[in-house]
C-alpha positions in Angstrom: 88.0 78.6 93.9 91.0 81.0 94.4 90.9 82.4 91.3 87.2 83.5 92.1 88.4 85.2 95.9 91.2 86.7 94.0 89.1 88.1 92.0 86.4 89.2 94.4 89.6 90.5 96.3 90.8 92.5 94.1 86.8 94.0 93.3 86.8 95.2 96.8 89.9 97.0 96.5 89.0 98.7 93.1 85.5 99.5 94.9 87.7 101.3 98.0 89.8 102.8 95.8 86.5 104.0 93.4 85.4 105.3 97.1 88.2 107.6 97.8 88.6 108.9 94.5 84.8 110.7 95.0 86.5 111.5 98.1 89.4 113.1 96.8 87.3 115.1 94.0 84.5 115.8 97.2 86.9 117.4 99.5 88.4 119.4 95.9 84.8 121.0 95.8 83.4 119.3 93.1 79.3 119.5 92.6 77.3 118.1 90.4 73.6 118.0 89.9 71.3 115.5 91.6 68.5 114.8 89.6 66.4 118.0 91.7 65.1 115.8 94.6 66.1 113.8 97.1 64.7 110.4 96.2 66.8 107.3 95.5 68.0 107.2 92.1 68.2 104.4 89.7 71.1 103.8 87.5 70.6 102.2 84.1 73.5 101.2 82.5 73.3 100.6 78.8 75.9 98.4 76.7 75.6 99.8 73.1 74.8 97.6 70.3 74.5 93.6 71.1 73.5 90.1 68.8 73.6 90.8 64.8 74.0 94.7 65.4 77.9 94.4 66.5 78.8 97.7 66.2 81.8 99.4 65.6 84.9 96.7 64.5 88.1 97.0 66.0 91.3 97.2 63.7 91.8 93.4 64.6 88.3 92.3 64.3 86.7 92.6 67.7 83.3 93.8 67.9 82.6 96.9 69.6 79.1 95.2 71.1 81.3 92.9 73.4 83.2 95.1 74.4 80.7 97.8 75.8 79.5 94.5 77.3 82.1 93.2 79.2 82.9 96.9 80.5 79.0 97.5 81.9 79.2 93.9 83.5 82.4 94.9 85.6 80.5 98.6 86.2 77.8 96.3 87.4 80.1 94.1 89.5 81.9 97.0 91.4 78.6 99.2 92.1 77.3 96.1 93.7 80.0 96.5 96.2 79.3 100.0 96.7 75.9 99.2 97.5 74.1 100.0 94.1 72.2 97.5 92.5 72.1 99.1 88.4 69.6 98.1 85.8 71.6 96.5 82.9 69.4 96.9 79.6 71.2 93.9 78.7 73.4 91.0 80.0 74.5 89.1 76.9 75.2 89.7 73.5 71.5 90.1 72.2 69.3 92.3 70.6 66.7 94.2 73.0 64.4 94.1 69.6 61.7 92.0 67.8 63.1 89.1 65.6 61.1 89.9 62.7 61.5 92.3 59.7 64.5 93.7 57.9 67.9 94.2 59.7 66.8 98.1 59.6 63.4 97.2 61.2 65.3 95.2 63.8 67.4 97.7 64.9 64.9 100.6 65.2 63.0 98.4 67.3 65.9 97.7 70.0 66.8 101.3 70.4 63.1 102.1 70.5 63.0 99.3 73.1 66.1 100.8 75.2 64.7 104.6 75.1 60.9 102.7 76.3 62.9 100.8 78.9 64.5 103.9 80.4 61.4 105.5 80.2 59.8 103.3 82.3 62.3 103.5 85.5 61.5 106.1 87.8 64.3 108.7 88.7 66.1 107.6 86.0 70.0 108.3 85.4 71.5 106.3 82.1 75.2 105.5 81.4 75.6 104.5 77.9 78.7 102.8 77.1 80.2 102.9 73.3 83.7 102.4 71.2 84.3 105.1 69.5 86.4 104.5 65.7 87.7 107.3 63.1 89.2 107.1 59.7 92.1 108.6 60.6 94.2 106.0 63.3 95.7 108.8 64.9 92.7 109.8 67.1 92.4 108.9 70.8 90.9 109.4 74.0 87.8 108.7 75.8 84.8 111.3 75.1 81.1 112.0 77.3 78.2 112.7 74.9 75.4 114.5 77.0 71.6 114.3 76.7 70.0 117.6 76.3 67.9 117.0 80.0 68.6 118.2 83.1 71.9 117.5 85.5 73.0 115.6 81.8 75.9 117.9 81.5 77.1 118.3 84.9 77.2 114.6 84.9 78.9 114.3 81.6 81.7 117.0 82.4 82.5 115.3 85.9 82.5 111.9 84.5 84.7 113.1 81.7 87.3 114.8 83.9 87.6 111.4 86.0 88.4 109.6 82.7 91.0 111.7 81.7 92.8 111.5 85.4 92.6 107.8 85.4 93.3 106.9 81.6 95.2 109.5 79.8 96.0 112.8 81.4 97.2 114.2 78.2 93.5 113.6 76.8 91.9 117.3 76.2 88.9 116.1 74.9 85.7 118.0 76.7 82.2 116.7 77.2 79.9 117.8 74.7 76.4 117.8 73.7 74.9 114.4 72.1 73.7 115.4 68.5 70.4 115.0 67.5 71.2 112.4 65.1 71.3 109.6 68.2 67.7 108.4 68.7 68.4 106.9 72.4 69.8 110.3 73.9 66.9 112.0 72.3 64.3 110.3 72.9 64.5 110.1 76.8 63.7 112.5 79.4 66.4 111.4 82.5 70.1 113.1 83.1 72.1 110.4 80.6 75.5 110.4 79.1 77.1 108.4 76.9 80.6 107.4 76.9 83.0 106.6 74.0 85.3 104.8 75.9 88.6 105.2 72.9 89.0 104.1 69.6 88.9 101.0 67.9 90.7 103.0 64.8 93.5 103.6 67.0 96.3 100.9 67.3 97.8 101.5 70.4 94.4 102.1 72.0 92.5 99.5 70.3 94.9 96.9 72.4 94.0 98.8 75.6 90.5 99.1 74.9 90.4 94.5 74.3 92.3 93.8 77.7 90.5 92.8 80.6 92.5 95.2 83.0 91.8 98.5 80.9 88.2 98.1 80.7 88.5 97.2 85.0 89.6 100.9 84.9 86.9 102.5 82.5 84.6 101.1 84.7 86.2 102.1 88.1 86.2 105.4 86.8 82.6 105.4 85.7 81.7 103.9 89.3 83.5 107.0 90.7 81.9 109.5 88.8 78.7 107.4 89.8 79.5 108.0 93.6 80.0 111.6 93.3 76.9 111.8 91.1 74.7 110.1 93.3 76.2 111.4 96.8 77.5 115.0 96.5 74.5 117.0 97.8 73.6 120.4 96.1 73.4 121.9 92.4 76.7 123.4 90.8 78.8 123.5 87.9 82.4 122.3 88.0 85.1 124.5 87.7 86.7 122.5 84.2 89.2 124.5 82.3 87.8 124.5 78.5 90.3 123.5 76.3 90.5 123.1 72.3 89.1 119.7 71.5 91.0 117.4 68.9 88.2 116.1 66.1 86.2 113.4 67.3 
């Protein structure tokens, strides 16, 4: 029982504190597009992957699916203190799929299934949350992918700058356009981005990426960039210094 109000405890505070960062980038000037009207939005947030289709695998083994899992169930828990209450395309490790067919027949029916599922909620807005892995270990830093649809990359860019503050100031990665080659991000008509949290291929990040505390923060930040998404009033760009990306 006091592990559970610790916990709830310490939710509220990372909810405040997810509260006066949109403050902090508010009062900076910061606008971002919101959606074109003025009705209540509905977040979907999508954790990649799930049941037999695991993923990317961390250099130690850890499936990227219960990962992107655990971090959209915390995203979950702290917009429910804000006052949000998100549409999770899933809540376990499972496939969104039918059971029958070929492993490739499965698969293309779950993303068909999360694209129809987004499809379906009106005023949209998706977060997709991923791992990201290279073959190269040296790599690092959290990336935003951004649907070709509008307020997509206004979302992405904020969301991406908030990441960078609250993870890794030295990451210069920008927020780019989601290729074509990703059937979700393509295949829907809402603003959506979809996050690469790090790498798996990266040591040193792989370790942050697994622990219970780092995802907390990914998912504080995402709930901040929610906030300003949702709540800054208006249509604008932010004012983001472009700067030469490392591959991804």
């Amino acid at each position: 029982m006091k592990q559970k109000l610790l916990g709830l405890v310490l939710l509220f505070a990372l909810a405040a504190a997810a509260c006066s960062m949109f403050v902090r980038w508010e009062d900076a000037g910061a606008q971002v597009f919101t959606a074109g009207n003025s009705e209540e939005k509905t977040l979907i947030i999508d954790a990649g992957h799930g049941g037999e289709d695991g993923g990317a695998v961390s250099l130690s083994g850890v499936p990227e699916s219960g990962l992107n899992l655990s971090i959209a169930l915390k995203l979950d828990q702290l917009l429910g203190l804000c006052g949000y209450a998100p549409v999770l395309l899933r809540t376990q490790d499972v496939s969104l799929g039918t059971q029958g067919g070929t492993i490739r027949e499965r698969k293309t029916s779950d993303i068909r299934s999360r694209a129809e599922r987004v499809e379906a909620e009106e005023n949209a807005v998706l977060i997709s949350i991923h791992q990201n892995t290279f073959p190269q270990t040296q790599y690092s830093g959290a990336q935003v992918f951004y649907a070709d649809t509008p307020g997509s990359q206004e979302f992405a860019k904020l969301t991406q700058e908030i990441l960078r503050q609250a993870l890794n100031p030295q990451n210069n990665r920008q927020a780019k356009e989601i290729p074509d080659t990703v059937y979700l991000m393509n295949h829907i008509t809402c603003p959506a981005i979809l996050v690469e949290c790090g790498f798996l291929s990266n040591p040193e990040e792989e370790q942050l990426l697994i622990s219970d505390g780092y995802q907390t923060k990914i998912a504080l930040s995402l709930t901040a960039s929610w906030l300003a998404m949702d709540q800054t009033e208006g249509e604008g760009m932010m004012n983001i210094q472009e700067e030469a990306l490392p591959p991804t």
